[in-house]
N, C-alpha and C positions, 0 to 999 in steps of 0.2 A: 397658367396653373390649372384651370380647369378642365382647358384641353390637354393637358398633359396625364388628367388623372382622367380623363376619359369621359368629363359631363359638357359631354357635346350641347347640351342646351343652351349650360351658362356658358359653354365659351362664342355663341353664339350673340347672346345679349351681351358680353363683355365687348366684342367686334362691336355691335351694337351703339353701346354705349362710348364705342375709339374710334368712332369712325370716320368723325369730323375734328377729330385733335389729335395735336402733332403727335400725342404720346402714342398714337398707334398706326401713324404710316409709315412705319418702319418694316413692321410684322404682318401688317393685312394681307396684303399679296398672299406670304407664304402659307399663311393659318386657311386662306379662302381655299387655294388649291388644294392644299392638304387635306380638307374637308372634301374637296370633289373627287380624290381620288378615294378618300375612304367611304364615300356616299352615305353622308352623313346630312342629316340637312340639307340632299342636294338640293330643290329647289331655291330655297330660299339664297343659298350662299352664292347662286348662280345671277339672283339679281344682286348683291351685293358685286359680287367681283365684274358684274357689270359697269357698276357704278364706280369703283376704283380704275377700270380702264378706263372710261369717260374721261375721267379727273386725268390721268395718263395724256388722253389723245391733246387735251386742251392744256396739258404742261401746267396744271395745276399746282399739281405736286412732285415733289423729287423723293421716287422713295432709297431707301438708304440700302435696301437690298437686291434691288436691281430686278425694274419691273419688267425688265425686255425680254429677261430669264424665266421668270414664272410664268408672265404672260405665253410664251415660245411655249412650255409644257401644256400649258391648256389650251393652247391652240391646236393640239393636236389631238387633240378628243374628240369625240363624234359629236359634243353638244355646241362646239366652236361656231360651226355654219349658223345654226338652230338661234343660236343666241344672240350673232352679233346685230342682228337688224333691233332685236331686245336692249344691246348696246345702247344704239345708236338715239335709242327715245330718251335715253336720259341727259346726252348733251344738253340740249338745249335749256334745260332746269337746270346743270352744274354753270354752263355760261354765267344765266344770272345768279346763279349761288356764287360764282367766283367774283364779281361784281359788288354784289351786297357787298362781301367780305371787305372789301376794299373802304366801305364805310367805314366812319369815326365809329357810329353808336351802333349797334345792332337791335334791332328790333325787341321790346320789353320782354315776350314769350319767348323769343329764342335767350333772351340772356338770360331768363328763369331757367328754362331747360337746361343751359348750358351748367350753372352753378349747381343745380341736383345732378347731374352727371360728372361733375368735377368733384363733387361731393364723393360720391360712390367708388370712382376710382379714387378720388386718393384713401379713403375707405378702404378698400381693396388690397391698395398699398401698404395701408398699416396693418392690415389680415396679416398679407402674406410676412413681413417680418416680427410677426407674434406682438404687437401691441395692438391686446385685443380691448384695450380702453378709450383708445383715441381712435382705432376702427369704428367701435361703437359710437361715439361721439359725433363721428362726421356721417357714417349712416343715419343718424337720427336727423342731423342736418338736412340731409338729403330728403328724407320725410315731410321733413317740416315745411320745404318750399312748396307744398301743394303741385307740382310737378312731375312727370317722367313716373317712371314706374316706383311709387312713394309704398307700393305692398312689398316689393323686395328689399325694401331700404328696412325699413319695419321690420322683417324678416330676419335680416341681417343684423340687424342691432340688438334684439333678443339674443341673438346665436350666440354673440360678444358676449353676453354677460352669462352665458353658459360657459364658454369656453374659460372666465376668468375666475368660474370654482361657484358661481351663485347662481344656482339652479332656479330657486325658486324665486327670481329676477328675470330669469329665460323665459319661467315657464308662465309670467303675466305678462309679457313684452307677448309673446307668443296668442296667449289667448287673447290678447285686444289685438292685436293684429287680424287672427281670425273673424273675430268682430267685425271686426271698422270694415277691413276689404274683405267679404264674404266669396264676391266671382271674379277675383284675382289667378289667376293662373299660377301664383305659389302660395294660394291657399290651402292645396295639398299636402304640398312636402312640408310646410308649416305642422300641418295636427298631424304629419307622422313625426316630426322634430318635437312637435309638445308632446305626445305618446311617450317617447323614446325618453326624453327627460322626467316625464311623472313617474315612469318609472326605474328610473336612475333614481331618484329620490329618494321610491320604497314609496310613491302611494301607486298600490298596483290596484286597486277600483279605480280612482281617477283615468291609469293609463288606460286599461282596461274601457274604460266608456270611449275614451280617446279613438283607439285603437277600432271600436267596433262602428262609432262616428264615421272614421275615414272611411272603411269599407263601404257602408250605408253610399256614404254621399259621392263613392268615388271607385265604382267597380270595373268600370274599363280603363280606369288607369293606373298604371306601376304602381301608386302610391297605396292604391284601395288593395291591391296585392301584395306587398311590403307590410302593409297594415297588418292581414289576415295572418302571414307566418308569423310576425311579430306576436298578434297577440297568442297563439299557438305556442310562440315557446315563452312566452307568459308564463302560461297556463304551467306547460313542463316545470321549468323554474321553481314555482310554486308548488310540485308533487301533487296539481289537478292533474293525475295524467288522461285520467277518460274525457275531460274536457280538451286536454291537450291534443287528445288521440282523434277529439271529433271535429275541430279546427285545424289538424294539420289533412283532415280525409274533406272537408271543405278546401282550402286550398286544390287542392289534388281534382276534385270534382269540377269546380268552376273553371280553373284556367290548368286543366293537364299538361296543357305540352310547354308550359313558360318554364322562365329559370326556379321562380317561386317554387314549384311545384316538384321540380328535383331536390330542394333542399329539402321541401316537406315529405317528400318521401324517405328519405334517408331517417329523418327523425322517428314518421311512423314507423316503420320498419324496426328500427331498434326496441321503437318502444313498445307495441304492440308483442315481438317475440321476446321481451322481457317479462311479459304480463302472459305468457304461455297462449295468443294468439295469432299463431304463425299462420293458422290454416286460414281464419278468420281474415288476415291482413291479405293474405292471395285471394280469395274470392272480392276482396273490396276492391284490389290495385285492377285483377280481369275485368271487372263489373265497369270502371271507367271508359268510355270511348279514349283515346287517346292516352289512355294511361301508359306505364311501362308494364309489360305482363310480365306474369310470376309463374314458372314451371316448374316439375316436380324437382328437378333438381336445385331450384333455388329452392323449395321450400325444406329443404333438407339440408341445405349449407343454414338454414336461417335457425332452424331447428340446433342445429350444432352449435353455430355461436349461439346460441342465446345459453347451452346447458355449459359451455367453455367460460362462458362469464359469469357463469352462478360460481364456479368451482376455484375461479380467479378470484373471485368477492371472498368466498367461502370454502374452504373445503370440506367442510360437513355438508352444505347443497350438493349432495349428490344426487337427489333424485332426477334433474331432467336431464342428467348426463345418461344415466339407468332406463327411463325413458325412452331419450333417444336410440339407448343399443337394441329396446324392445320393440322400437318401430320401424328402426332399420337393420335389421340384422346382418345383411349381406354391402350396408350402406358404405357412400363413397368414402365418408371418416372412422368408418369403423377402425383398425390401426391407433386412428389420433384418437381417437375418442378411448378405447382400452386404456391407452397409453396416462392419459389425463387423468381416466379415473385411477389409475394405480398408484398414479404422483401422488391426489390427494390421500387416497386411503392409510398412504404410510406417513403423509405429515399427520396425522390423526395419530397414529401406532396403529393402524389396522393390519399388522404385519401380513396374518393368514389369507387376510381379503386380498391384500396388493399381491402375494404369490399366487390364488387364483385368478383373479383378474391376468395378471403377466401371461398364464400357461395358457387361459383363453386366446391372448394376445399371438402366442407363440402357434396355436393348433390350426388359429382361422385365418392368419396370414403372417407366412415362414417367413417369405420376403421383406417385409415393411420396416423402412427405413429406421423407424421407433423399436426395434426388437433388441440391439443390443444393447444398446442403453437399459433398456427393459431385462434383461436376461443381468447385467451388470444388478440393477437394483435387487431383483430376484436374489442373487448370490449372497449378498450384502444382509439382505432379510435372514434367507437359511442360513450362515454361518452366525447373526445373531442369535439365530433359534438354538443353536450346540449342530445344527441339523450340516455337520461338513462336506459330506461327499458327496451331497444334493449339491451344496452350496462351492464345491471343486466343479462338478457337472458345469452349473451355470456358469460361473466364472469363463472356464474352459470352451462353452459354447458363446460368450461373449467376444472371448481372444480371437474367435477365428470370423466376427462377422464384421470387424472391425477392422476398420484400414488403417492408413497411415496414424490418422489422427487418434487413436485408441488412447484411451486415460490411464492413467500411472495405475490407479485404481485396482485397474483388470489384472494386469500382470502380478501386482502385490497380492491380492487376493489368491491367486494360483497359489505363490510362492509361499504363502503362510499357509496351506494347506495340504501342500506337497507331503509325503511323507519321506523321499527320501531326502537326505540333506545334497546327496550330489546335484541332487534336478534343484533344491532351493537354491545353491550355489549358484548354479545358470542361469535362473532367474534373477537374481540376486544382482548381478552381474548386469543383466540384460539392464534392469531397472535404472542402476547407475549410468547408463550411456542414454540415456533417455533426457532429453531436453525440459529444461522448467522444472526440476522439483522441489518440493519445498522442506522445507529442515526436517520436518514428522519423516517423509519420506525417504530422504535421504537416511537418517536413520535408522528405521526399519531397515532398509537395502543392508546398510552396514552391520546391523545385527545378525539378516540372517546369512551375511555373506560368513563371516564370521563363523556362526556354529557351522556353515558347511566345509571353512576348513577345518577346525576342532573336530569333527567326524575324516578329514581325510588326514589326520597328525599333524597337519600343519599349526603348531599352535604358536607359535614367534609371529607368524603372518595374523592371525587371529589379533592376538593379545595387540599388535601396532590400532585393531579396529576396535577391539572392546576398552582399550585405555580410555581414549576420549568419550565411547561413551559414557564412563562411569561416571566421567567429571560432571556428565547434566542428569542428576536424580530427578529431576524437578517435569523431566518427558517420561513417554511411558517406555521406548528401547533405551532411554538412559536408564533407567531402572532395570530394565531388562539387565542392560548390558554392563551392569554393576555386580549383579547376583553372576551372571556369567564368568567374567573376569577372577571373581573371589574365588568360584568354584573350580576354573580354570587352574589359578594358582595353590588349590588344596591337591587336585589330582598330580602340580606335577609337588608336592609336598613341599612348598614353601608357604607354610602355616602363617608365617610372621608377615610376612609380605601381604598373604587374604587377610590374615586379621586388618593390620591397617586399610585397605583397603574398602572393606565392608562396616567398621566400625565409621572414616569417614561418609557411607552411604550413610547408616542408620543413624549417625549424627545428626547428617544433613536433612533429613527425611526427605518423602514422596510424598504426594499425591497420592500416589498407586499403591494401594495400602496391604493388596496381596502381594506386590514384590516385595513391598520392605518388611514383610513377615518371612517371604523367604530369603531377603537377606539377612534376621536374625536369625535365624534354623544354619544357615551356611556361617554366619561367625561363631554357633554355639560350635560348630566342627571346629573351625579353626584355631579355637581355642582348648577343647578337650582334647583333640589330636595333639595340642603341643604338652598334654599331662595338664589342666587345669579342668580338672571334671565340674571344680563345684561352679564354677563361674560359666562352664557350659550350661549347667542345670538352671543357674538362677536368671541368662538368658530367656529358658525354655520354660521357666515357670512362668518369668514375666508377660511371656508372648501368648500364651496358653489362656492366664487371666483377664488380659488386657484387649486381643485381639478380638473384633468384633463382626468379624465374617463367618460365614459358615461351609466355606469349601472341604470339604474330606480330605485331602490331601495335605492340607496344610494341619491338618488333625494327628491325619496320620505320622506326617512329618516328624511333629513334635512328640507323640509317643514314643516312637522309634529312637529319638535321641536321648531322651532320658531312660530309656533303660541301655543305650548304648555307655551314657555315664553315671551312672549310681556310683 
């Protein structure tokens, strides 16, 4: 297991710990080679696999994976020659090791040893299938013989009662540990394990002395570096960030070129250009010998993200997007950066600002991938503003920068703005063969497909597309396409027919409280047209008093028809 997750240490002391019992002459062989090809602990695993061939040469042992085989690979390495007279000196100690063994009793120290090691593995054993209570149990065992390495057993046993949810069980197991064995060799990863747990907890003073302990007592090793980012994003954590900012430029300082130090830099980095010191964080990262330098063009992608994640936080943070366009003006994000600020200005309603921002966008770079889209939004703004044939323009320059992939959007935008109804037809048209649309869409397509045959007399082909939509008052082209249909059926003077028709809309009601106004204005027609003046009028009084908008036209509407029936 530990060699598998890659702490060459402990699978070292675990060999260690198997190297005289059957539960590990199976795998030694393989695990020893495997280390020498990965040169990991070479020296030492070279007198170990010494000491396995020894045992080999005198048939000590039979191992189960076939030492003839592994042996055969490392005999072919350059340290084969070098080593084997190294071999050779441990015969004569395995001889009488093989000898003893043959005894009844073994020696009192070796059977002590041997039981704190049987201890530990089976310890081990109950780790590895998650009973971390009876791991704990037999590591303390293990401690308790006064034998063998009794500070990792200790070690171990705290960890257990961490892993079983009682921290603050871990975290005294841990500091009497520290204690008791002061110049242990996992005295280290110990106070980064109690660090790591004090603050799991939520006591971050405790971890915190913890954490600056380790560094103190242990600065040429992993652990005293482990320590120092640790307490670093501590500090983060906690929104110290100028603490956090001055222990992750420690890290950075002390050991530049380790792993520590790339993760510390990614943090500073972020965090420093989130705090508006990008320039500040380049002359610190230059200033290190061995640092990674910072050139003008990183400080200007760093400058961008940090004003891209003010505007993704917030969209009113617009100033160091503003900023950045002030400092770069010809810069490499300039495009994205326009582009961003225009998104946010319009989730605000900044309509005006997001149309000049876009035309900026459009003057200082024609090409950039972000324009139609941009020029699309544009459109979307002026034809909210009434402002159309701006808002046709844009539209119109968005249709043509746009490839395959162009959004339904674009095209309907055209089409609702077109003035003649032949070109809305085509559009119209065009939209329906368009893949993915969604019912609004579909829709619209069918309404104005609709009035463009009604302008070309086709009204039977018409009337098959405004039927259904009458039936959904409840959309805005079903509304639409309710008042159409009515009005359809007064022009060709089937009165009786619009009335029911229109009377089921305005039964039904909208939403859309300017259609259903002029679908009362088109049934007072269809009703005065058929000779029923006063039931036109008391429509258009009702609509008159009641209606609460203020469009002109529908003002107008209504004057027009009451003195149409007096």
């Amino acid at each position: 297991l530990p060699y598998q997750s890659q702490d060459f240490g402990m699978s070292v002391f675990t060999i260690d710990n198997n190297l005289f019992f059957p539960v590990g002459r199976g795998c030694i062989v393989f695990l020893l080679n495997s280390f020498l090809q990965a040169q990991y602990y070479g020296a030492r695993c070279i007198d170990y696999f010494n000491v396995v061939f020894a045992c080999y040469l005198v048939s000590a042992w039979r191992f189960s994976m076939g030492a003839e085989q592994h042996f055969g690979i490392f005999q072919k390495s350059k340290l084969f020659v070098a080593q084997m007279n190294r071999t050779l000196t441990y015969l004569i100690p395995l001889l009488l090791l093989c000898s003893c063994a043959r005894e009844d009793a073994p020696a009192p120290q070796a059977q002590s040893n041997r039981k704190e090691r049987q201890h530990i593995m089976k310890g081990n054993a109950e780790f590895a299938e998650g009973d971390y209570a009876a791991a704990a149990e037999l590591y303390t065992r293990a401690e308790n013989t006064g034998q063998g390495d009794a500070a990792y057993a200790a070690m171990r046993a705290a960890m257990m009662q961490g892993l079983r949810g009682d921290l603050a069980a871990e975290i005294t197991g841990l500091q009497t540990m520290v204690r008791k064995y002061p110049d242990s060799r996992w005295t280290p990863q110990a106070m980064l394990e109690l660090a790591m747990t004090q603050a799991k907890q939520g006591d971050n003073a405790a971890a915190e002395a913890t954490y600056a302990e380790t560094v103190r007592r242990y600065p040429q090793l992993e652990e005293g570096r482990r320590a120092q980012l640790q307490l670093a994003t501590l500090f983060m954590k906690q929104n110290r960030d100028d603490q956090a900012i001055a222990a992750y430029q420690e890290v950075i300082r002390r050991w530049p070129t380790g792993e520590e130090a790339k993760a510390a830099n990614v943090e500073l980095r972020r965090l420093m250009a989130a705090h508006g010191q990008v320039a500040e964080y380049a002359a610190f990262m230059n200033s290190v010998p061995g640092a990674p330098k910072v050139d003008n063009a990183e400080l200007e992608r760093l400058d961008y993200e940090n004003a891209d994640n003010k505007l993704i936080a917030s969209p009113g943070d617009q100033a160091p997007m503003k900023e950045y366009l002030r400092r770069y003006p010809d810069g490499l994000y300039l495009a994205a950066a326009l582009w961003r600020l225009a998104q946010a200005q319009d989730e605000l309603g900044q309509g005006d600002a997001a149309i000049a921002t876009i035309e900026k966008l459009e003057a200082m770079r024609p090409d950039a991938r972000q324009l139609p889209e941009a020029l699309l939004l544009k459109g979307q703004l002026l034809e909210d503003a009434g402002q159309d044939a701006a808002a046709l323009e844009a539209y119109l320059g968005a249709e043509k920068l746009f490839g395959a992939d162009m959004p339904v959007e674009v095209r309907s935008g055209v089409m609702r703005l077109l003035s003649d109804p032949a070109d809305q037809l085509r559009y119209a048209r065009a939209i329906k063969a368009m893949p993915s649309l969604s019912a609004g869409q579909a829709q619209e397509a069918d309404y104005f497909e609709a009035m463009g045959l009604v302008a070309a007399g086709q009204d039977a082909e018409a009337a098959k597309l405004l039927r259904p939509l009458a039936a959904q008052p409840s959309s805005l082209y079903g509304a639409r396409g309710a008042v159409a249909y009515g009005q359809l059926l007064i022009g060709q003077k089937k009165y009786k027919e619009a009335q029911k028709v229109l009377e089921a809309f305005t039964d039904a009601g909208s939403p859309h409280a300017y259609w259903l106004a002029r679908g009362y204005i088109s049934l007072a027609d269809a009703v005065g047209l058929q000779g029923n003046k006063a039931l036109a009028r008391e429509y258009l009084d009702a609509l008159r008093a009641n209606y609460p908008g203020k469009e002109a036209d529908i003002q107008q509407l209504i004057d027009a028809g009451l003195k149409k029936y007096k």
